[in-house]
N, CA, C and O atoms as a Tripos MOL2 file, in Angstrom:
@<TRIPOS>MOLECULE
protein
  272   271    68     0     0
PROTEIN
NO_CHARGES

@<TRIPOS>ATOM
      1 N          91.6880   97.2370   75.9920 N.3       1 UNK1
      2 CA         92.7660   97.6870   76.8570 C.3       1 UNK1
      3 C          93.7980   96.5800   77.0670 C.2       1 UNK1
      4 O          93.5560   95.4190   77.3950 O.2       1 UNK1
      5 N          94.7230   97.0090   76.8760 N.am      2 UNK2
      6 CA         96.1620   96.1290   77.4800 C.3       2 UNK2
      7 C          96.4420   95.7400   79.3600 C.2       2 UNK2
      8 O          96.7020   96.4040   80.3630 O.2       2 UNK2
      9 N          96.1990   94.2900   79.0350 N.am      3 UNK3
     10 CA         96.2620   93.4500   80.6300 C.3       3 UNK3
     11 C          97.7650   93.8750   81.0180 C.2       3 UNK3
     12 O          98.6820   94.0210   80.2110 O.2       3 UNK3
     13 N          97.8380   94.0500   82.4600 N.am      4 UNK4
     14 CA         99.4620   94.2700   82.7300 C.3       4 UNK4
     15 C          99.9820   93.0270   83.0820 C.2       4 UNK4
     16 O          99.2880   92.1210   83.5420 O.2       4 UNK4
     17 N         101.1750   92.9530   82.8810 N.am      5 UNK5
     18 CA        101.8150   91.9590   83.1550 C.3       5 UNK5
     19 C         102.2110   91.6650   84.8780 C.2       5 UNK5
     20 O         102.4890   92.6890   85.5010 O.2       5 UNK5
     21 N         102.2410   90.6210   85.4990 N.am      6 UNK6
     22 CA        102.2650   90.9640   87.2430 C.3       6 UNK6
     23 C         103.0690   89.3460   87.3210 C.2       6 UNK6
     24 O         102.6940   88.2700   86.8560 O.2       6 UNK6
     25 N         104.2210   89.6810   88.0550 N.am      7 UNK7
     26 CA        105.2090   88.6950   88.7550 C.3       7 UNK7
     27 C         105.1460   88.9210   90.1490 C.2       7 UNK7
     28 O         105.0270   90.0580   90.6030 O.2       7 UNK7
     29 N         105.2330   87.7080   90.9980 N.am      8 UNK8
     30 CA        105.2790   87.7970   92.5640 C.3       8 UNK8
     31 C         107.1490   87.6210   92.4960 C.2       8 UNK8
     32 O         107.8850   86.6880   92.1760 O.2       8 UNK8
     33 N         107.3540   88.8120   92.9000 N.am      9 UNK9
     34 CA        108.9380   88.7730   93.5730 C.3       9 UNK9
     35 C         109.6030   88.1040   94.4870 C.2       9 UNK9
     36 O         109.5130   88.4450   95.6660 O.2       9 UNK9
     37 N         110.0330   87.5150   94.2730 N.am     10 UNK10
     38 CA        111.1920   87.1500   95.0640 C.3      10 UNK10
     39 C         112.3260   87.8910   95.4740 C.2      10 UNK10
     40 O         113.0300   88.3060   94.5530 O.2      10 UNK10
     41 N         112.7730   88.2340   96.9480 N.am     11 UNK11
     42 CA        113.7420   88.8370   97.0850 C.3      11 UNK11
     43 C         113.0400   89.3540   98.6390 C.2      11 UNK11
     44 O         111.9730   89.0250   99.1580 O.2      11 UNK11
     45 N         114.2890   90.4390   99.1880 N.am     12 UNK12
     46 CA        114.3490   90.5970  100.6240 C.3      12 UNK12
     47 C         113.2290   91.3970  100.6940 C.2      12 UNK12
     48 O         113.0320   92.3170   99.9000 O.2      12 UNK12
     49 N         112.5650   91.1380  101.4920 N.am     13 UNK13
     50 CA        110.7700   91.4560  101.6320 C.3      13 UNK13
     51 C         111.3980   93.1660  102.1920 C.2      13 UNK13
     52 O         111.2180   94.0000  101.3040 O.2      13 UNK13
     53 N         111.9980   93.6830  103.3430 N.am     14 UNK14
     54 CA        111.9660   94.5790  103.4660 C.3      14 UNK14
     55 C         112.2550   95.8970  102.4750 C.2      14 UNK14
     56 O         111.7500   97.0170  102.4120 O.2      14 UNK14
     57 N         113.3960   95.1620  101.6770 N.am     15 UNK15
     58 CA        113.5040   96.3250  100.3960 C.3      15 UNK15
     59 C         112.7980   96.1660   99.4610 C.2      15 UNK15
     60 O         112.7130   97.0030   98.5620 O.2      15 UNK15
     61 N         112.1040   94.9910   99.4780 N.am     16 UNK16
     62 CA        110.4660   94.7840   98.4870 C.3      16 UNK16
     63 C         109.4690   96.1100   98.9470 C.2      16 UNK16
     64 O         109.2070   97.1360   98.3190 O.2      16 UNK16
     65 N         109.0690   95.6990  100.1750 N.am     17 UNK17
     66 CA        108.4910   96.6670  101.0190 C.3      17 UNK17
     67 C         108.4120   98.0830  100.7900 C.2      17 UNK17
     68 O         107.4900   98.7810  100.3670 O.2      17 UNK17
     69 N         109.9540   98.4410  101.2790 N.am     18 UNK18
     70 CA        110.1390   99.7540  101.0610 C.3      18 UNK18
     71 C         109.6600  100.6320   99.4960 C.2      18 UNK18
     72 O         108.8960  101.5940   99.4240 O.2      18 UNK18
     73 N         110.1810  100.1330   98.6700 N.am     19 UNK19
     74 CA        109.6680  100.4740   97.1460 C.3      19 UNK19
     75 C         108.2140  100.6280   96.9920 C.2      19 UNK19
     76 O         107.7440  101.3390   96.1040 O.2      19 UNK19
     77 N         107.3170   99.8260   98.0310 N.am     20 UNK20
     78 CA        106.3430  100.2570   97.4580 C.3      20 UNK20
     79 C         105.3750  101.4530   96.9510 C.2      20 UNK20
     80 O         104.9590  102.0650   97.9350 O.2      20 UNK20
     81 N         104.8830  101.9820   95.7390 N.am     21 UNK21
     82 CA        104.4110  103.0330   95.1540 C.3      21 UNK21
     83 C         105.2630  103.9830   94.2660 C.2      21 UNK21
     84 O         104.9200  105.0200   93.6990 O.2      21 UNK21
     85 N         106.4740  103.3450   94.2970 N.am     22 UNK22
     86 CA        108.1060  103.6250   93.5790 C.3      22 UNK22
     87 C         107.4050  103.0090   92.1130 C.2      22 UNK22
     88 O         106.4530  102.2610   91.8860 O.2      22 UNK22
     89 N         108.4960  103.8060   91.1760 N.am     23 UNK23
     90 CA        108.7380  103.4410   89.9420 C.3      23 UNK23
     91 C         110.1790  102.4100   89.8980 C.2      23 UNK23
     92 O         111.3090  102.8870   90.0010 O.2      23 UNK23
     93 N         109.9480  101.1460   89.7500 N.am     24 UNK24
     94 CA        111.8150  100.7590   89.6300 C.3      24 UNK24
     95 C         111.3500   99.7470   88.3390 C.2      24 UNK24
     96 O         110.3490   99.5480   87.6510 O.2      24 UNK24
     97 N         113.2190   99.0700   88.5150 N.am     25 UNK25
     98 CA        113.5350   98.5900   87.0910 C.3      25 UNK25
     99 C         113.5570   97.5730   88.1820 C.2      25 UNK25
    100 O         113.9980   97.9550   89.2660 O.2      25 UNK25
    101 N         113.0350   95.9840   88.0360 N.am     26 UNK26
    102 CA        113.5820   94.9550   88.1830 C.3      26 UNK26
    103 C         114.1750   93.9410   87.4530 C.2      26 UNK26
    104 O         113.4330   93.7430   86.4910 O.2      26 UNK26
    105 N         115.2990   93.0610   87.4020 N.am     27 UNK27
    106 CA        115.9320   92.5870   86.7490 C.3      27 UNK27
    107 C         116.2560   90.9960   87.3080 C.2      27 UNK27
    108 O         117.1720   91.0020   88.1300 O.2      27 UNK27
    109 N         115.7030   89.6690   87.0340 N.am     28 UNK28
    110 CA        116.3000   88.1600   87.2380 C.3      28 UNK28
    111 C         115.5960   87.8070   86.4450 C.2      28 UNK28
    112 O         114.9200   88.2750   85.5290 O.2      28 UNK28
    113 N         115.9470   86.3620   87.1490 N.am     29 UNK29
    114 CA        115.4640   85.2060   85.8950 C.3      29 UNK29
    115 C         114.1130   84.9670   86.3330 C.2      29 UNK29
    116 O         114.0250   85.3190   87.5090 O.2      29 UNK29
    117 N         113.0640   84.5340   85.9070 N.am     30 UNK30
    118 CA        111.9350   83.6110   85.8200 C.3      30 UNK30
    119 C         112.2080   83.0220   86.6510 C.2      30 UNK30
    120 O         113.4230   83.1110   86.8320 O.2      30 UNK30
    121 N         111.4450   82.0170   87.7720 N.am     31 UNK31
    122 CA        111.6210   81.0510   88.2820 C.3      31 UNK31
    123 C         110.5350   80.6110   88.1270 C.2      31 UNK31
    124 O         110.6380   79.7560   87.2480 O.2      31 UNK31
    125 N         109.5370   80.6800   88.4580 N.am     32 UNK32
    126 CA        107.9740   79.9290   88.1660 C.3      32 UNK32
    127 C         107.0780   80.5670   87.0700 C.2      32 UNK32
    128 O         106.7390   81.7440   86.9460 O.2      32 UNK32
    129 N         106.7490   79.3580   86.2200 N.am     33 UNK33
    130 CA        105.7130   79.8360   85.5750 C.3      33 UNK33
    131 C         104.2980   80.0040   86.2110 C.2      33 UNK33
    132 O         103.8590   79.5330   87.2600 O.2      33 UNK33
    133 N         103.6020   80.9580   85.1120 N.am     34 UNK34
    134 CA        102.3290   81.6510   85.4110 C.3      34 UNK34
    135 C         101.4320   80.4150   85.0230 C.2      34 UNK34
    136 O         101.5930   79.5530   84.1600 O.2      34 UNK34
    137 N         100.3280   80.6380   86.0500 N.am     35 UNK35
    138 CA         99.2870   79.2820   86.1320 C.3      35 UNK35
    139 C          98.0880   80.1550   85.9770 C.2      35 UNK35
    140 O          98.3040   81.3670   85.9610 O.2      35 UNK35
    141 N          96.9020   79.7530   85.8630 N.am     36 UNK36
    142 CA         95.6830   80.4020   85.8440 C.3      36 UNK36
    143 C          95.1960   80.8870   86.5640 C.2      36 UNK36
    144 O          94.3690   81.7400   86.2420 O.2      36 UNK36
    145 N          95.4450   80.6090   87.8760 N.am     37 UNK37
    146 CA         95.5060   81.1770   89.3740 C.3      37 UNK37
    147 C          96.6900   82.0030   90.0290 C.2      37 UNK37
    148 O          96.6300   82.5320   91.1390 O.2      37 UNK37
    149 N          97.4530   82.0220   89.4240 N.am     38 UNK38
    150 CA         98.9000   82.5680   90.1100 C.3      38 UNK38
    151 C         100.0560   82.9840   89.0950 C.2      38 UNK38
    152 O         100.6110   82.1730   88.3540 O.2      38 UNK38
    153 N         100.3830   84.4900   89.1540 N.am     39 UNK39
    154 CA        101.2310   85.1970   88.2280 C.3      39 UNK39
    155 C         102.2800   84.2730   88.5470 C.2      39 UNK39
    156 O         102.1560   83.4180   89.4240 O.2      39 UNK39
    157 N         103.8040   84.5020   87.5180 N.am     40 UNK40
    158 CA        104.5940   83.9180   87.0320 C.3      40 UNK40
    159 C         105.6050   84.3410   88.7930 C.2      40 UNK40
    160 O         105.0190   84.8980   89.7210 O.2      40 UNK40
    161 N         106.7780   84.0190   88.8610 N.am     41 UNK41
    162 CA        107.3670   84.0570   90.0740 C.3      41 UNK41
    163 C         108.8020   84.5660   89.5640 C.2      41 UNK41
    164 O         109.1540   83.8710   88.6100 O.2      41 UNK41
    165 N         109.8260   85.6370   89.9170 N.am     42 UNK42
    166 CA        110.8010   86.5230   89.7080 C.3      42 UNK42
    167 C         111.6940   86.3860   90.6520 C.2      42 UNK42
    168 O         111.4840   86.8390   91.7770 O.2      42 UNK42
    169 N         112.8070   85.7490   90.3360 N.am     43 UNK43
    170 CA        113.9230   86.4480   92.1560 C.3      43 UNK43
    171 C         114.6380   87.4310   91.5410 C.2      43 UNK43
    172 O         115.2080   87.3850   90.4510 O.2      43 UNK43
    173 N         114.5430   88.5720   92.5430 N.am     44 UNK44
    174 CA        115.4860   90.0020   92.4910 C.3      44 UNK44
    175 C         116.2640   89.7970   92.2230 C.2      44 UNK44
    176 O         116.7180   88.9520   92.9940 O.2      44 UNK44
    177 N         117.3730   90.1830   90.9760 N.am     45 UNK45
    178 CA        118.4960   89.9430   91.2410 C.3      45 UNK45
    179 C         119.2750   91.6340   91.5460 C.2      45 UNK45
    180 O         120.2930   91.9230   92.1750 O.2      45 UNK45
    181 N         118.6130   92.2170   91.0450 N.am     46 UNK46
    182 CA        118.7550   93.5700   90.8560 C.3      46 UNK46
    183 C         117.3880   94.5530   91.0330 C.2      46 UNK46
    184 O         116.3150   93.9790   90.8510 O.2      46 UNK46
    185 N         117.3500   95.9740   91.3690 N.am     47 UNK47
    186 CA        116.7180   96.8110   91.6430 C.3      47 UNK47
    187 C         117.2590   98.3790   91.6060 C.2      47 UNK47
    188 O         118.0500   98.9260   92.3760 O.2      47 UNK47
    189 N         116.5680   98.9160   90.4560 N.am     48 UNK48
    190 CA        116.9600  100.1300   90.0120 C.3      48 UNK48
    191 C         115.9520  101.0650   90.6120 C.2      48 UNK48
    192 O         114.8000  100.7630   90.2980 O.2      48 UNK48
    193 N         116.0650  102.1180   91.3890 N.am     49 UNK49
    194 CA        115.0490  102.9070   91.5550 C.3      49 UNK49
    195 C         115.3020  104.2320   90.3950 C.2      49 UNK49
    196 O         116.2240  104.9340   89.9810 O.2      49 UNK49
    197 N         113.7570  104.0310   90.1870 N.am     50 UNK50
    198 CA        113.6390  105.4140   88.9150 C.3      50 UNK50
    199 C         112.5880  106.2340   89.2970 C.2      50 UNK50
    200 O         112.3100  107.0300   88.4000 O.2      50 UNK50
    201 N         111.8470  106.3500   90.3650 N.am     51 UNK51
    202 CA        111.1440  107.2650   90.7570 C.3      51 UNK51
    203 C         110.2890  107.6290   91.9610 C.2      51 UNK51
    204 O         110.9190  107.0300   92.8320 O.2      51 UNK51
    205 N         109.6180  108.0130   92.3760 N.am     52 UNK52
    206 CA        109.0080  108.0940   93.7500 C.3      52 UNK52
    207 C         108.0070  107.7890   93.5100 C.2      52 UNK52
    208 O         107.5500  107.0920   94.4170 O.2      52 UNK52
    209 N         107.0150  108.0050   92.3300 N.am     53 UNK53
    210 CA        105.7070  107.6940   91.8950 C.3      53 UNK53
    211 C         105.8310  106.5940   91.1000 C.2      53 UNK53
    212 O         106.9040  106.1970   90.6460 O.2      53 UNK53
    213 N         104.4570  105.9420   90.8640 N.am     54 UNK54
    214 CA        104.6120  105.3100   89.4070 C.3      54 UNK54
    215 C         103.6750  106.3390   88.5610 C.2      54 UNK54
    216 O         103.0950  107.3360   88.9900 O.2      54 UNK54
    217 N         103.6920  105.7800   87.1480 N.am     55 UNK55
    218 CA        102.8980  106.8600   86.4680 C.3      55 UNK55
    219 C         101.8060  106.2580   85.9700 C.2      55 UNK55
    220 O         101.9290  105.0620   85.7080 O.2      55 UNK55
    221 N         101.0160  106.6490   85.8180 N.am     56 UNK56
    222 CA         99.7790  105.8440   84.4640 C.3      56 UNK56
    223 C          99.8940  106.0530   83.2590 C.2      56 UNK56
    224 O          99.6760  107.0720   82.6050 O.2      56 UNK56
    225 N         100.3170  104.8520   82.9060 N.am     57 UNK57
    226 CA        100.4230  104.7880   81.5550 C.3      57 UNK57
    227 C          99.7370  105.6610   80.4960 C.2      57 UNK57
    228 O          98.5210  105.8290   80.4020 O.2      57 UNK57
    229 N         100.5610  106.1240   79.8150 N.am     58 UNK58
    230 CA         99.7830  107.5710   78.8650 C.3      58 UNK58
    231 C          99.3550  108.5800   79.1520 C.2      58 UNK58
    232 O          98.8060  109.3250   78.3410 O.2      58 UNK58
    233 N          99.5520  108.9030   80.7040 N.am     59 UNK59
    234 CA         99.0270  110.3820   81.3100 C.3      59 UNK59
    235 C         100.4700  110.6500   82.3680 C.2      59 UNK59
    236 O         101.4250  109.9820   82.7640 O.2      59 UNK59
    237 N          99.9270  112.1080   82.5320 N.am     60 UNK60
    238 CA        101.1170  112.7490   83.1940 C.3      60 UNK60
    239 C         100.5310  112.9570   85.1410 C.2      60 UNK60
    240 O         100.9030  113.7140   86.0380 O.2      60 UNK60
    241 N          99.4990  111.8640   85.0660 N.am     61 UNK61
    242 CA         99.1590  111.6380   86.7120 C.3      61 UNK61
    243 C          99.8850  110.6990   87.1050 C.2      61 UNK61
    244 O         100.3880  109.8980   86.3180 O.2      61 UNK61
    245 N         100.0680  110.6480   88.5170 N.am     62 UNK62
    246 CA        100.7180  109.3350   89.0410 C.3      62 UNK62
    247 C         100.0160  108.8030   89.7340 C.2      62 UNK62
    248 O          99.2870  109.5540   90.3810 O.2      62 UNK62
    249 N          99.8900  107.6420   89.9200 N.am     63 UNK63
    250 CA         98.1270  106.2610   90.1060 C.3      63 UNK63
    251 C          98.9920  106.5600   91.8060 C.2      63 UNK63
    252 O         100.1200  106.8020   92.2360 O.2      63 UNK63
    253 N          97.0480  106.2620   92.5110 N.am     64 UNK64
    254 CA         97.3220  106.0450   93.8860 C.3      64 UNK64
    255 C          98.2890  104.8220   93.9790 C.2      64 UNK64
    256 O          98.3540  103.8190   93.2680 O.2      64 UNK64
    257 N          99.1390  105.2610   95.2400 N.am     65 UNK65
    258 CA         99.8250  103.2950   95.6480 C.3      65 UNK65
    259 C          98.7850  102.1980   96.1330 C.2      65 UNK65
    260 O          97.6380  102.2470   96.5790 O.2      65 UNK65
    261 N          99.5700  101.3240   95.8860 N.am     66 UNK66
    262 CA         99.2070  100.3130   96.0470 C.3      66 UNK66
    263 C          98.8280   99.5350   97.2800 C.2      66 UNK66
    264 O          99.8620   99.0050   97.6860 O.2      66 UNK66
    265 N          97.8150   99.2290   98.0580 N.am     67 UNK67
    266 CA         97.1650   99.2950   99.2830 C.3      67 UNK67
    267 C          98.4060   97.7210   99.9800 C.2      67 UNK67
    268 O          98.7480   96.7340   99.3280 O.2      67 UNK67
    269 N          98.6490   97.9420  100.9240 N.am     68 UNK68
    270 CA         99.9090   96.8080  101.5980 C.3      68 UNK68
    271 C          98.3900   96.1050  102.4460 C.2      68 UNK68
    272 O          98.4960   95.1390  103.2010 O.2      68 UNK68
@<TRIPOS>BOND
     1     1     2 1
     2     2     3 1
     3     3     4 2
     4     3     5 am
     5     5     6 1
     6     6     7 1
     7     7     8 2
     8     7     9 am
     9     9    10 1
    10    10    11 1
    11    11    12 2
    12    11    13 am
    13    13    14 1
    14    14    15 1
    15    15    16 2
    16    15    17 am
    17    17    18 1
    18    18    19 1
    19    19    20 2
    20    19    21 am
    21    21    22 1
    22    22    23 1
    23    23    24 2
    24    23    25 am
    25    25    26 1
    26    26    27 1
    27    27    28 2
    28    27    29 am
    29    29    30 1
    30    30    31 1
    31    31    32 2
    32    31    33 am
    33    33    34 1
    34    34    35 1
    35    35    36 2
    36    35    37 am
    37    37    38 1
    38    38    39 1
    39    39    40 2
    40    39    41 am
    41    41    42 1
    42    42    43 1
    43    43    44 2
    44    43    45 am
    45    45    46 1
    46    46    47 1
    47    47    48 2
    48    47    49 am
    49    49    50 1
    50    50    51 1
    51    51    52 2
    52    51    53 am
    53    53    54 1
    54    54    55 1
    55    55    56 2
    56    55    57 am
    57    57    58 1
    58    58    59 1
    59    59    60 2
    60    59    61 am
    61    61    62 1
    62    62    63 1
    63    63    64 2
    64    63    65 am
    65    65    66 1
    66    66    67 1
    67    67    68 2
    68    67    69 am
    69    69    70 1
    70    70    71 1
    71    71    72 2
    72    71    73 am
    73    73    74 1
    74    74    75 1
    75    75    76 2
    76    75    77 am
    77    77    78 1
    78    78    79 1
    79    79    80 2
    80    79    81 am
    81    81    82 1
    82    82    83 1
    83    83    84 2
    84    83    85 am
    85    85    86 1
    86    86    87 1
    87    87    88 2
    88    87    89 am
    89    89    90 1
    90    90    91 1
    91    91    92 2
    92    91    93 am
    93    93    94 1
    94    94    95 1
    95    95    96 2
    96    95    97 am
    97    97    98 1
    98    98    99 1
    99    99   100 2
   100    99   101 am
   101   101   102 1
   102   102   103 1
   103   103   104 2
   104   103   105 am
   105   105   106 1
   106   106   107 1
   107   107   108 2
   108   107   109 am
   109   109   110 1
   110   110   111 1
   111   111   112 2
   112   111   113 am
   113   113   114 1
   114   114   115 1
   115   115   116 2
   116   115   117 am
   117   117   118 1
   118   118   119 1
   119   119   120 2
   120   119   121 am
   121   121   122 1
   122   122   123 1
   123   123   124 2
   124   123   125 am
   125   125   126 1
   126   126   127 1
   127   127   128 2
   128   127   129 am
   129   129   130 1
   130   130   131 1
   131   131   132 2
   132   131   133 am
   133   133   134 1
   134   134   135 1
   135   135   136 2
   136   135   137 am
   137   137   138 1
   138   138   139 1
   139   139   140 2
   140   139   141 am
   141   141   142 1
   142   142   143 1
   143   143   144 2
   144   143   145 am
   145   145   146 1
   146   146   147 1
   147   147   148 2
   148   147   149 am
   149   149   150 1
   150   150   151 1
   151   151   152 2
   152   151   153 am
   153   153   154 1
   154   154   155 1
   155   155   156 2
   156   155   157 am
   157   157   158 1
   158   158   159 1
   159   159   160 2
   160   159   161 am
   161   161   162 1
   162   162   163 1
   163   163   164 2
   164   163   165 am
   165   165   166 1
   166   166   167 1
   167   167   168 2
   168   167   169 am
   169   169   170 1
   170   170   171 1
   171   171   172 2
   172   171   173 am
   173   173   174 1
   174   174   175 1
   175   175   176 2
   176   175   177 am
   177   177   178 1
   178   178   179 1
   179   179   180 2
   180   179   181 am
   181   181   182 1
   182   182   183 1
   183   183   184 2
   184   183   185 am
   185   185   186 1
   186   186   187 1
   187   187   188 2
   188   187   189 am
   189   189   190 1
   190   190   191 1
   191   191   192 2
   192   191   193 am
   193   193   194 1
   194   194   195 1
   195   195   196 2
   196   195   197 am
   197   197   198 1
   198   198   199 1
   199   199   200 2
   200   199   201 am
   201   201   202 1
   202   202   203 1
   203   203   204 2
   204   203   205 am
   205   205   206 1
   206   206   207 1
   207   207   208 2
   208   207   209 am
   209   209   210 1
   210   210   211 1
   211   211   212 2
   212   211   213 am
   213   213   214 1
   214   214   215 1
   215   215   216 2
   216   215   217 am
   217   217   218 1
   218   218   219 1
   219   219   220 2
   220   219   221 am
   221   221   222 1
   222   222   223 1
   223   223   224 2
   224   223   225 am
   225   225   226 1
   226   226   227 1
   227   227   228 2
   228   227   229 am
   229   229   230 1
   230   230   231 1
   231   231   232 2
   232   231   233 am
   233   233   234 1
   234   234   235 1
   235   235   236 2
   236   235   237 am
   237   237   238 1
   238   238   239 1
   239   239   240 2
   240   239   241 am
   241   241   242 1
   242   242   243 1
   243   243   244 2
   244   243   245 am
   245   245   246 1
   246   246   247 1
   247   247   248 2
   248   247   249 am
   249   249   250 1
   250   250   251 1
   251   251   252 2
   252   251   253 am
   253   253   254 1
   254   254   255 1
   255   255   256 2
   256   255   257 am
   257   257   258 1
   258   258   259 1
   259   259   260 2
   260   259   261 am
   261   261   262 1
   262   262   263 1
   263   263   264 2
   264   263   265 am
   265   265   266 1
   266   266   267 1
   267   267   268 2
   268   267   269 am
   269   269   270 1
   270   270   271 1
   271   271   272 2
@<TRIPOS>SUBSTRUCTURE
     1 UNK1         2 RESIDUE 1 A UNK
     2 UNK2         6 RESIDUE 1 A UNK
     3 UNK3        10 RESIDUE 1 A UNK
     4 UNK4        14 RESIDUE 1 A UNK
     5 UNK5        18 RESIDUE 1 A UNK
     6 UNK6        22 RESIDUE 1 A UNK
     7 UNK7        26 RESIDUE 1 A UNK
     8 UNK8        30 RESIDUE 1 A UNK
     9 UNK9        34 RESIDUE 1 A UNK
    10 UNK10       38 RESIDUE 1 A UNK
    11 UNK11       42 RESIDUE 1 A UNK
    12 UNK12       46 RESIDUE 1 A UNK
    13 UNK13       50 RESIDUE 1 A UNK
    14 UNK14       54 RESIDUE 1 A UNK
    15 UNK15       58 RESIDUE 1 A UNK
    16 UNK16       62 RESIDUE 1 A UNK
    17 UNK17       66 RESIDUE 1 A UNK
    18 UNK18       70 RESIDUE 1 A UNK
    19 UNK19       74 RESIDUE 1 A UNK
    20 UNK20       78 RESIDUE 1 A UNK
    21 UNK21       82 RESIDUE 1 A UNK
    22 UNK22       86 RESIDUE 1 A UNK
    23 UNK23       90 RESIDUE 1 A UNK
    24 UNK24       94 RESIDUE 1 A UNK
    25 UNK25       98 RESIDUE 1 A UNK
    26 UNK26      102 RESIDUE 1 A UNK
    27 UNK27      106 RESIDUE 1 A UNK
    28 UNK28      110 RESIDUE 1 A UNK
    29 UNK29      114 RESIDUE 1 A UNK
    30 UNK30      118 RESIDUE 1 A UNK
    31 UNK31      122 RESIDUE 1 A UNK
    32 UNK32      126 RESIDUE 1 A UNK
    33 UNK33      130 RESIDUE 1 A UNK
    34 UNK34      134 RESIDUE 1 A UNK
    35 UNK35      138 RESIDUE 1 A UNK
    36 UNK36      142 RESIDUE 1 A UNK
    37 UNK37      146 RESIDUE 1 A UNK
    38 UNK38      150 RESIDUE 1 A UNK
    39 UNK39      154 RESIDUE 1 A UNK
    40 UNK40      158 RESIDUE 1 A UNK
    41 UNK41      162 RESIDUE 1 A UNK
    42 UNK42      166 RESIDUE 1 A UNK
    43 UNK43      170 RESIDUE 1 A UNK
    44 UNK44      174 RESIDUE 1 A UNK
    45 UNK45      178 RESIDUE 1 A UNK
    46 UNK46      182 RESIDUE 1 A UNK
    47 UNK47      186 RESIDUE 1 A UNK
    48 UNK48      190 RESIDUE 1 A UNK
    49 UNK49      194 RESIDUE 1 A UNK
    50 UNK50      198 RESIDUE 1 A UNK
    51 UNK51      202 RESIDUE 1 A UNK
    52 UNK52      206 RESIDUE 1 A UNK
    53 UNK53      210 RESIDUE 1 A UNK
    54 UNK54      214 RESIDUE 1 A UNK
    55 UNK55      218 RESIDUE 1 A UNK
    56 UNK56      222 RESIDUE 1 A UNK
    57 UNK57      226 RESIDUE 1 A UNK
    58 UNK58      230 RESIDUE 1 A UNK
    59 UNK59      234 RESIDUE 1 A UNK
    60 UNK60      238 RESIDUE 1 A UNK
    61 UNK61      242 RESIDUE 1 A UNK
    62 UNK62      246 RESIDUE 1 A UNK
    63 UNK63      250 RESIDUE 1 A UNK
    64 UNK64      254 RESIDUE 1 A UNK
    65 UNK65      258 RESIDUE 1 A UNK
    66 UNK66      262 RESIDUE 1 A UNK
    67 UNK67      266 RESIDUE 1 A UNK
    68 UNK68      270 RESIDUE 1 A UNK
């Protein structure tokens, strides 16, 4: 099986927040690299919303959200 890829975001925690269990597009630069302990680090520069769900990959279910 294919590992997913996971960045800790950077950007305004409340519209972080809000998205959660959303499908979106995020878009910046890298800022920290990924360590063995800790995914790579992202600042928002942009945020596209594309859906209300996310989906699971290769099926037409949409995965429970993600527990806050």
């Amino acid at each position: 099986p294919t590992q997913a890829l996971v960045f800790r975001l950077d950007g305004d925690k409340d519209m972080l927040n809000f998205q959660v269990g959303h499908e979106v597009q995020i878009s910046g630069p890298v800022t920290e690299i990924a360590s063995e302990t800790t995914p790579a680090k992202m600042k928002v520069d942009s945020l596209l919303y594309l859906s209300r769900s996310c989906w699971q990959r290769g099926t037409m279910e949409p995965t429970a959200p993600a527990a806050k």
